[in-house]
N, C-alpha and C positions, 0 to 999 in steps of 0.2 A: 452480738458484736464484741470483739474477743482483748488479746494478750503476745506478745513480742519475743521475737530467739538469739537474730542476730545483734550484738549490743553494740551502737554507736553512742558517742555517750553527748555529743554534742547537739542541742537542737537545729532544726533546718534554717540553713545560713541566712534564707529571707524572711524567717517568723517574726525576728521582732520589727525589722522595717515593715513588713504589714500590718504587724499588733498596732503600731502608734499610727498608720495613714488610717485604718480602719476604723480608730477611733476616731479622726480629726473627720472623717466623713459620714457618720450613721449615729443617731443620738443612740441605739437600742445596743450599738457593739462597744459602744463608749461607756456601756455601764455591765454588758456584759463582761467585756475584756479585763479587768481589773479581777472578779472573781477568782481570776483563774491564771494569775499571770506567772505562776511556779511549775504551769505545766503547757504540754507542746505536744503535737504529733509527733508519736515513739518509733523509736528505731524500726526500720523494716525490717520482717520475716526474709527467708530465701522465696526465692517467687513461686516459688510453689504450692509453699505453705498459704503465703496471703491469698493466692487463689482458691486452694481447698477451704482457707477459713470462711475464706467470702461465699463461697459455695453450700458450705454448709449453716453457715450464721443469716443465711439470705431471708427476707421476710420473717425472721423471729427476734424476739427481743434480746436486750444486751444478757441479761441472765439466762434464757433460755439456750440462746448462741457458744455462751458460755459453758454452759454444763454438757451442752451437744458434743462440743469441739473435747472437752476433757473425755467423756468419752472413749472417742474416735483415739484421741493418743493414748490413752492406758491402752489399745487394745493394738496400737499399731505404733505406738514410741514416740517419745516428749518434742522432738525434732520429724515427724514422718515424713518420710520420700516417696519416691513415686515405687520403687520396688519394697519398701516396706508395707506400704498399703494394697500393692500389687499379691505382697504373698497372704495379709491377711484376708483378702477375698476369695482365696483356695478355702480358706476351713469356713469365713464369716462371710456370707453373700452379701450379708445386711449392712456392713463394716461397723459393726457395735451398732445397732439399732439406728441407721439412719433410713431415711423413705426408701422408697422403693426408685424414685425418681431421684433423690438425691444421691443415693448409692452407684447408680449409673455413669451420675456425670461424674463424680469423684473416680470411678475407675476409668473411665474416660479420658481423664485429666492426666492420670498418673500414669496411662497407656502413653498418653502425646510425649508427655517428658523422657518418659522410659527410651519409646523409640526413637527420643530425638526430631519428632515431626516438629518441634515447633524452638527456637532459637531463643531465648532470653536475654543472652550476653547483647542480643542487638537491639533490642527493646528502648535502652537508654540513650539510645541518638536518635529513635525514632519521633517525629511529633504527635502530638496525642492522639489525633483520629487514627494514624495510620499505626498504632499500639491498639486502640480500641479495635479496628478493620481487622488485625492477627490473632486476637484474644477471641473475636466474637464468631473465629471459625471453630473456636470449640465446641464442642456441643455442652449447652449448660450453662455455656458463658453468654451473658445478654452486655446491654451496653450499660447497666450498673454495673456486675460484677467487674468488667473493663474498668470502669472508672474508682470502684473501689481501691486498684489494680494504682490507676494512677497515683491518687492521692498517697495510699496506704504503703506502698511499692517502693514506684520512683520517684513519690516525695513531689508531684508535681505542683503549682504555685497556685493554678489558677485553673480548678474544677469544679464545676457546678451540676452534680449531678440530679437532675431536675427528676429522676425518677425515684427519689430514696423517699420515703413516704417519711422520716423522722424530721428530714428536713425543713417539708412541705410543712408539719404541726408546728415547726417552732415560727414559721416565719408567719404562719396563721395564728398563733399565739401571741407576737411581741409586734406583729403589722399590723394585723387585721384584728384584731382584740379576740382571736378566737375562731374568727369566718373562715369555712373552708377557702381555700385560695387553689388557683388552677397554677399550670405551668406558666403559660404568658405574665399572669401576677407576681410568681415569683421568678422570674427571669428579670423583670421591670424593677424590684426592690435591689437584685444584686447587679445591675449595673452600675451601682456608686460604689463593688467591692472591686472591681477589677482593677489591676493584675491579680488579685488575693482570696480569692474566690474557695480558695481551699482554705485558704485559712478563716475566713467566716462561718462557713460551713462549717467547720470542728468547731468554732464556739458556740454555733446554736444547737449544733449534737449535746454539747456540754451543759447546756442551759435546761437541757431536757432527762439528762440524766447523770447519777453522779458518778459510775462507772462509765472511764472515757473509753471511747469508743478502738479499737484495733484490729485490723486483719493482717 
């Protein structure tokens, strides 16, 4: 789980009204939050990129993610496009050593854009399901990658992606003292984050490791 291109330099205009509601309602974000209060959800990639990061940073750690993704750009450029990673599949099938299945979707990916099958510019008026509903006709893209998408992307307020397995540890760590916890359990904890849901979620990403998390 990665690192940022396009630079906005200012944080997202609802983080700190969520930083402080989020602490007046949950003892565990009320001691989390302070940690951490010189840093924020970073500028978004072009959507391309956060999608191929997410793609390829999927199920692997923030350092593994990391070194993956570096990679992929030494071999296809610090910014890649969908025609830069298009031409590097002419000579590298693997595109710098990714699976055989991760290789796939990323050409897949950079097919849609290429050919224009899929719109982006319209993404940011869409509401979240019907952004997750266009992403998940990718192939490769499931309804994490999508919501990575949201958060990471268009900066959305209030996402709760119940399927990211880092999230599920820290809220088994700092609720449960440890217990594995199901979805319903952790859906039941963040009902006192909402509207803010994204922004808890990045502090309990942060609470678990010390490289913040980005696609």
């Amino acid at each position: 789980m990665p690192e940022t291109t396009i630079v906005i330099k200012d944080k997202p205009e609802f983080w700190d009204e969520a930083s402080i509601q989020l602490m007046g309602r949950d003892r565990i974000l009320k001691k989390l939050i302070p940690r951490h209060k010189s840093e924020w959800l970073a500028p978004s990639a072009t959507p391309f990129i956060t999608l191929a990061r997410a793609i390829i940073g999927h199920q692997l750690s923030v350092a593994a993610a990391d070194a993956m993704w570096l990679r992929f750009t030494d071999a296809c450029g610090r910014q890649p496009t969908p025609r830069s990673v298009l031409k590097l599949a002419e000579t590298d099938g693997s595109l710098a050593g990714l699976s055989k299945r991760k290789s796939v979707y990323i050409l897949d990916l950079a097919t849609h854009f290429a050919d224009k099958k899929v719109k982006p510019a319209s993404w940011g008026t869409m509401d979240d399901e019907a952004v997750i509903a266009d992403l998940c006709a990718i192939r490769g893209i499931g309804r994490w990658t999508a919501e990575m998408f949201l958060i990471f992307n268009l900066q959305r307020p209030d996402i709760l992606p119940l399927d990211d397995s880092s999230l599920l540890k820290a809220i088994s760590l700092h609720y449960f003292s440890g217990e594995p916890v199901s979805r319903f359990e952790a859906r039941e904890v963040a009902q006192a984050w909402a509207p803010w849901r994204t922004v808890a979620t990045w502090y309990l990403w942060r609470s678990l490791d010390p490289a913040a998390i980005q696609y």
